[in-house]
C-alpha positions in Angstrom: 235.8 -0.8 20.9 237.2 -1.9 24.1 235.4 -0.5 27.2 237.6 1.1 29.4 235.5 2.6 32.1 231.7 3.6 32.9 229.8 4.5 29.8 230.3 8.1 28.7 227.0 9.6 29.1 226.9 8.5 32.9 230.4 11.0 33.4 230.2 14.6 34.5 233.2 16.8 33.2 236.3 17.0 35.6 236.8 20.7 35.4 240.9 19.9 35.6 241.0 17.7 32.9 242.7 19.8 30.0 241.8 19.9 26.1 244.2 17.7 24.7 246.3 19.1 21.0 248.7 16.5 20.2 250.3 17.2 17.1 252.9 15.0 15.0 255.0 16.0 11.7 256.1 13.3 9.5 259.9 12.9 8.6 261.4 16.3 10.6 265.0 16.6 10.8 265.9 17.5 14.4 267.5 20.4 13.1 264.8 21.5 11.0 263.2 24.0 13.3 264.6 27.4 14.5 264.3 26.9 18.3 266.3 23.7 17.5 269.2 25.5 16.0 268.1 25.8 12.0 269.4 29.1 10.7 267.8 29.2 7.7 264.0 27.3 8.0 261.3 29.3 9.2 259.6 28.1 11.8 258.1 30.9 13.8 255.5 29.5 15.0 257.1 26.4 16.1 259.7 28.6 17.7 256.8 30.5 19.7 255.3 27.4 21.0 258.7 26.6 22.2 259.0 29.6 24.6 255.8 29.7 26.0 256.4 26.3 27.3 258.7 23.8 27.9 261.6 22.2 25.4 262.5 18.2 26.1 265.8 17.9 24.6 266.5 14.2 25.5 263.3 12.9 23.7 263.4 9.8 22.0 260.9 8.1 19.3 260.5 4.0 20.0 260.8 3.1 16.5 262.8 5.0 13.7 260.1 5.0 10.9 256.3 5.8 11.1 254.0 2.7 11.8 255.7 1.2 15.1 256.6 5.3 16.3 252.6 6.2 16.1 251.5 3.1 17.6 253.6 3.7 20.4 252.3 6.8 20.9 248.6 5.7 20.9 249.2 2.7 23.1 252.4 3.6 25.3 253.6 -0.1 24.4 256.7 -1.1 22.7 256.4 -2.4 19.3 257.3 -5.7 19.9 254.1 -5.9 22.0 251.8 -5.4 19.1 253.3 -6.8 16.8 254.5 -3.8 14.5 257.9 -3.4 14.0 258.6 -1.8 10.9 256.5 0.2 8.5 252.9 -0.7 7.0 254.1 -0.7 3.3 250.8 0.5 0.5 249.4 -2.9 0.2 249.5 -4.1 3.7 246.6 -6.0 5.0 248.0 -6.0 8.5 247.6 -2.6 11.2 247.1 -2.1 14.9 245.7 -5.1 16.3 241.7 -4.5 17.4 242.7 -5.9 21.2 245.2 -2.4 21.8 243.7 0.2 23.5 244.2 3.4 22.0 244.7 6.5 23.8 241.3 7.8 21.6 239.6 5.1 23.6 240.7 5.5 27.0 240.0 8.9 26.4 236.4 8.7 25.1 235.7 6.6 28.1 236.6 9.4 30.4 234.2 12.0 28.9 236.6 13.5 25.8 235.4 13.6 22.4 238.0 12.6 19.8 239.3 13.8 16.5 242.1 12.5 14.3 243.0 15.6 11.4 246.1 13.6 9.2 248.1 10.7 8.8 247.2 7.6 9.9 249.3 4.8 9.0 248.2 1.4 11.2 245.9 0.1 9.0 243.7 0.5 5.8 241.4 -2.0 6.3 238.5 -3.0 9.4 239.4 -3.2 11.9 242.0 -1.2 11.8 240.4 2.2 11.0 240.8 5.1 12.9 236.9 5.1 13.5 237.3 1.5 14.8 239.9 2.7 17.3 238.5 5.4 19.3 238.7 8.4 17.2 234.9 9.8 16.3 236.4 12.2 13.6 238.8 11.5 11.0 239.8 13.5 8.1 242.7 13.0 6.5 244.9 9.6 5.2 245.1 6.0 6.2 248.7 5.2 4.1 251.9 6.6 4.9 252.4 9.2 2.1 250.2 10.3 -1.5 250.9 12.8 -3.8 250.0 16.2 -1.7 247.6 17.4 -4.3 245.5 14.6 -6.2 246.0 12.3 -3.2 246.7 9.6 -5.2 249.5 6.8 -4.5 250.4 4.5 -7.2 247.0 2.9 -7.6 245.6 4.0 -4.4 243.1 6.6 -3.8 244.3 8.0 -0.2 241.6 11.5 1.6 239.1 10.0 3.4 236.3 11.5 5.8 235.4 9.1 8.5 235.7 5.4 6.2 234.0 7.7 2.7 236.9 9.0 0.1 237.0 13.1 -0.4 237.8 14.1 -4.0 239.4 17.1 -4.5 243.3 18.9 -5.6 244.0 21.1 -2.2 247.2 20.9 -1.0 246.9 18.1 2.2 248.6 20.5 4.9 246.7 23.5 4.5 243.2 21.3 4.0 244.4 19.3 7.4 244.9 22.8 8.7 241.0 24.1 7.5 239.5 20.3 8.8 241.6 21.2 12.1 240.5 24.6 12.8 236.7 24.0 12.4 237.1 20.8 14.1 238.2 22.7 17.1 235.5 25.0 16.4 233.3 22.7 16.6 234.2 20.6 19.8 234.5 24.4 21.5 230.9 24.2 21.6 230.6 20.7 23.3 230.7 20.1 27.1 233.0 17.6 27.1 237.0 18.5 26.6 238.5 17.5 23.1 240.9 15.3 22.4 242.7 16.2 18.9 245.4 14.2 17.2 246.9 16.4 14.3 248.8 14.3 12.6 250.3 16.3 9.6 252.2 14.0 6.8 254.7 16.9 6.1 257.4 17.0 5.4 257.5 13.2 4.2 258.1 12.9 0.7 256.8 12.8 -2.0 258.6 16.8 -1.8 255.7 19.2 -2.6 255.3 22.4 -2.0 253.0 26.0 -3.2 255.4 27.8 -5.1 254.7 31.0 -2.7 256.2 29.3 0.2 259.2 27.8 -2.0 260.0 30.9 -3.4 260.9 32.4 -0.1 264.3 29.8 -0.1 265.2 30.8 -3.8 268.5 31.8 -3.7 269.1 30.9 0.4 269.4 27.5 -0.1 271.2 26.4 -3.0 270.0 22.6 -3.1 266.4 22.1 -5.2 265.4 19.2 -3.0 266.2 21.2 0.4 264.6 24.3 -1.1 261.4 22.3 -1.2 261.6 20.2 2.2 261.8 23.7 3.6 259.0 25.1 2.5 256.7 22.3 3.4 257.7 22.5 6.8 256.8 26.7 7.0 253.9 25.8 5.7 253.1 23.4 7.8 254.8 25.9 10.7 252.3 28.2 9.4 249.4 25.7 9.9 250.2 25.1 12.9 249.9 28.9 13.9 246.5 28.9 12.2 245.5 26.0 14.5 246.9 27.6 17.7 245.2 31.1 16.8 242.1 29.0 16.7 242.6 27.9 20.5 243.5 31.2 21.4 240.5 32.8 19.7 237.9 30.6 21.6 239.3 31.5 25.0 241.2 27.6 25.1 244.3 28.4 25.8 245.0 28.3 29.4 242.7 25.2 29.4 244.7 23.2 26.7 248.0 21.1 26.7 249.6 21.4 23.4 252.4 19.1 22.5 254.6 19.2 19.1 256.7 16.0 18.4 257.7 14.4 15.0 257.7 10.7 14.4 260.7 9.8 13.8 264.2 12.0 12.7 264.7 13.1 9.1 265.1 11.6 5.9 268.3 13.1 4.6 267.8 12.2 0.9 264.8 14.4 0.9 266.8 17.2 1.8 266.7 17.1 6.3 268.8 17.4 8.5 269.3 15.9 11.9 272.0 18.5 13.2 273.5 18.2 15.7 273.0 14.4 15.8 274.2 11.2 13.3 272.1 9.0 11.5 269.1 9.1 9.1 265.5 7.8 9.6 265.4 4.1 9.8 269.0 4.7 11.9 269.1 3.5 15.4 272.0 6.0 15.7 270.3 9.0 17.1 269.7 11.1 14.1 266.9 8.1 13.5 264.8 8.4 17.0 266.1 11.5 18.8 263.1 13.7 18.2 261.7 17.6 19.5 259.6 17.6 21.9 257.7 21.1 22.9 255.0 21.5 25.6 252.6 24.3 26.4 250.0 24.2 29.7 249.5 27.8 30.9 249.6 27.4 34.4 251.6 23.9 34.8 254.5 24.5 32.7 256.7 27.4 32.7 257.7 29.4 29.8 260.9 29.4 28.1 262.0 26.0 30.2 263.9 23.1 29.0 263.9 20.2 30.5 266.9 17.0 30.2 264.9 14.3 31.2 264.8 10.9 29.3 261.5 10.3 27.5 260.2 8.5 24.9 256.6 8.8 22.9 255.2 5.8 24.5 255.6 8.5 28.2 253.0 10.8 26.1 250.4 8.2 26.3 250.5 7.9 30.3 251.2 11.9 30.4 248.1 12.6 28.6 246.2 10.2 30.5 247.1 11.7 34.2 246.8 15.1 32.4 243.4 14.2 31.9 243.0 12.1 35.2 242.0 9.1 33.3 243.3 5.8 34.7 245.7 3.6 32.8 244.4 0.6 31.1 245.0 -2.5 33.7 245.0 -6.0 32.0 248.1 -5.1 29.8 251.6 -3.8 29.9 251.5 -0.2 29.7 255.6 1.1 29.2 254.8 4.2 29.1 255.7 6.3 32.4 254.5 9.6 33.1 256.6 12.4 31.4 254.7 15.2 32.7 256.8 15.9 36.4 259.5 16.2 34.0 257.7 18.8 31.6 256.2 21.1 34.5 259.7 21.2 35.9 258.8 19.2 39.3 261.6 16.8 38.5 264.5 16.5 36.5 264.5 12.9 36.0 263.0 11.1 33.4 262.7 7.2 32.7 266.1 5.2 33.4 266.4 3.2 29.9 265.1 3.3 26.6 265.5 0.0 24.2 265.0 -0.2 20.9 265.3 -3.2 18.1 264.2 -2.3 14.2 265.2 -5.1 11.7 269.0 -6.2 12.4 269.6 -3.2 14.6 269.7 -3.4 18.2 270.1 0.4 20.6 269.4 0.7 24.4 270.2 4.3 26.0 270.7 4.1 29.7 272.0 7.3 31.6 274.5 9.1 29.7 275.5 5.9 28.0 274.4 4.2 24.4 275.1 1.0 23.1 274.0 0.3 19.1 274.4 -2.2 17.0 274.2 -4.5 14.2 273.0 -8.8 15.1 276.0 -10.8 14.8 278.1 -7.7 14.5 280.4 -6.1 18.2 278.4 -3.5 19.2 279.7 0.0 19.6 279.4 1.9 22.9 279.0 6.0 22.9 279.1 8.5 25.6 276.7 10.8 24.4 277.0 14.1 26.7 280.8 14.1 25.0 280.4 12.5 21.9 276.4 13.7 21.0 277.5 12.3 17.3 278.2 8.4 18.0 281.7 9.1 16.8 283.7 7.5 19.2 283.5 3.9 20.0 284.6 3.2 24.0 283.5 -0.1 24.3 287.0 -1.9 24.1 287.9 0.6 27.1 284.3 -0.2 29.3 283.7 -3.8 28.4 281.7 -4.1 32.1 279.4 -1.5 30.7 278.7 -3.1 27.3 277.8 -6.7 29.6 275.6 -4.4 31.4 273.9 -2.7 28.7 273.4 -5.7 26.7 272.1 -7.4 29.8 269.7 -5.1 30.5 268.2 -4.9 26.5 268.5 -8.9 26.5 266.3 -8.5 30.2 264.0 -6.4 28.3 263.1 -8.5 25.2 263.4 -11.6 25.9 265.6 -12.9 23.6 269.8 -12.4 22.7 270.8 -9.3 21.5 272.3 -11.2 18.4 268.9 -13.2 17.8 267.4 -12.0 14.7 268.1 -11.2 11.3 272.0 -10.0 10.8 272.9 -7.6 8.1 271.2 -8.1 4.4 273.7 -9.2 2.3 273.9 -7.5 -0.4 272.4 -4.5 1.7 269.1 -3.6 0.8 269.8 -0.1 1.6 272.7 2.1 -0.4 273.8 3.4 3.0 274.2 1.4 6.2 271.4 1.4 8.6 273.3 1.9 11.9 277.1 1.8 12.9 279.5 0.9 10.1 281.2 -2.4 9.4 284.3 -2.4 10.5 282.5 -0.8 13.8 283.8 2.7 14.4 286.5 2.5 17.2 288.4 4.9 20.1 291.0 6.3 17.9 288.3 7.3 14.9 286.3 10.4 15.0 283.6 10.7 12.2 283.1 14.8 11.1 280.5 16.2 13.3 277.0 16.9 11.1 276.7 20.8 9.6 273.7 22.8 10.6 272.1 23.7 7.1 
């Protein structure tokens, strides 16, 4: 492990320095949650967490599918800086390189002790483990999915306990949610503040779910696949309220900053839905990286709040840091910038510019304006406080702001906007991955997406 500071033993706790309960779902369609407008899904708990704290509503993810998103998170660096721009498929020997710093790490180094509870997915093999990068706990799976009872995938064995594999049949959620709560128990009786990444893998396919909690959409929703997708994510809602009872019961509460994000938008086939925005997970269109984003700090961030400001996921890694008065690392480009003004209401500005680049797409957000595309293809230009669905293309009518946008994304990387692989041809996916071909212009309107 990289040292980031003074060893630990040598460091008294900073009484201001927060627990930290980062938590991540896997796959969650924007609209999947009732405090973000689903009318059907249950999501009490969710919903609580939302009014006692703050709502982010222009939160973005920095990748569109898991590996690059949760490395971004961990290291508050764009993918392209590590070197991980799409997913870690089952059989990959590659994961986050050993020379990032983790947010585990920096936060070890400042007197925290660390937990991971769930889904890896940066690595299977040394040194790429989650006990090789900061975390002192781990329970839970290094791959991107298995089956959510025999924890199988394909020919891979996938519940581990530190680097030893745990046999059993539980149902993953609610045995993340039993690992979590007595992992919190435990830490509770420590000195030092905790630092616990719950990472749940719900709801990511393969679509699982105990009958008792699908039984409850049964004649509500009409579709088998959504029926199912639902209930994993009450259950996991559930979890989550089991987890934050936990904190509550030990008297953490006022002393713990608890944020809820997922990792990238839904995956519609399985049943999501990313009302009220367009696209699909692996979409640069913002059904793809426009995430929830809920924060609780009793004391720092007022109840029932929303804030506009633009983040992204790497922010959380420099929020959580000056939460927890820990310095940033210094011998690297950090991207991140701190989201938390933003969250305790102190300002109502956020970060100027987000890009993004995953395979032949190309996005940057800047202000109220989008620009995404296809390499080699025009790229099509969205105003997205009118046109929230990418529906109406106004780049042949602001052509200076298109030169500008691409500018500033070209600035960014380092390279042309149309360098880089162009559209498969065939496609490799049944559905195109970003704006359509002929690109989607002024005069067409594509039907806004139906809250289910």
């Amino acid at each position: 492990m990289r040292v980031i500071g003074g060893p630990v033993a040598a460091r008294q706790r900073d009484p201001g320095q927060p627990n930290i309960l980062l938590i991540v779902a896997d796959d969650l369609g924007y609209g999947d949650l009732g405090c973000t407008g689903s009318p059907v899904v249950e999501t009490p708990y969710l919903d609580r967490l939302a009014s006692e704290g703050t709502q982010a509503t222009q939160f973005y993810v920095n990748a569109p599918v898991c590996s690059p998103s949760r490395a971004s998170l961990l290291t508050g660096r764009w993918p392209h800086r590590y070197g991980i721009e799409d997913v870690l498929y089952m059989h990959d020997r590659r994961g986050l390189p050993a020379e990032e710093v983790t947010l585990a790490e920096v936060l070890q180094q400042h007197g925290y002790a660390t937990a991971l509870i769930g889904k890896w997915h940066l690595g299977k093999h040394n040194p790429f483990l989650p006990t090789r990068q900061g975390f002192q706990t781990f329970f839970g799976l290094l791959g991107g999915s298995h089956d959510y009872y025999t924890h199988w995938r394909a020919d891979y064995y996938d519940l581990w306990r530190g680097e030893s594999p745990v046999h059993n049949s539980l149902y993953t959620t609610e045995q993340l949610t039993a690992a979590a709560t007595a992992t919190i128990r435990e830490m509770a009786d420590r000195p030092e503040p905790f630092f616990l990444y719950l990472a749940y893998n719900a709801p990511h396919e393969p679509l699982q779910a105990p009958d008792a909690y699908r039984q409850r959409y049964v004649g509500r929703i009409p579709d088998e696949k959504r029926q199912t997708y639902a209930a994993m994510i009450t259950c996991m809602d559930e979890s989550i309220g089991q987890v934050l009872y936990t904190v509550e019961q030990l008297g953490l509460r006022s002393s713990t900053l608890v944020l809820f994000l997922s990792d990238n938008g839904g995956q519609l086939r399985s049943g999501a839905s990313n009302y009220p925005w367009r696209g699909d997970k692996g979409d640069l269109l913002e059904g793809g990286v426009h995430v929830p984003l809920l924060a609780r700090w009793p004391g720092h961030i007022r109840p029932g709040t929303e804030t506009e400001a633009l983040g992204c996921d790497a922010d959380l890694f420099t929020t959580i840091l000056r939460a927890a008065h820990a310095p940033l690392p210094t011998d690297r480009i950090i991207d991140g910038e701190n989201f938390l003004p933003a969250l305790t209401g102190r300002t109502r500005r956020g970060r100027e510019e987000i890009c993004w680049r995953y395979q032949h797409q190309r996005a940057i957000r800047a202000g109220d304006w989008k620009l995404v595309g296809i390499a080699g293809e025009p790229p099509a230009l969205y105003d997205l406080p009118v046109d929230r669905v990418e529906g109406t293309d106004l780049s042949g009518i602001y052509p200076e702001v298109v030169r500008e946008l691409v500018g500033k994304w070209e600035s960014f990387y380092g390279v042309r906007w149309d360098a880089g692989p162009a559209r498969p041809r065939p496609a490799s996916r049944a559905r195109p991955a970003g704006p359509t071909t002929p690109r989607l212009r002024a005069q067409r309107r594509v039907p806004v997406p139906r809250a289910r």
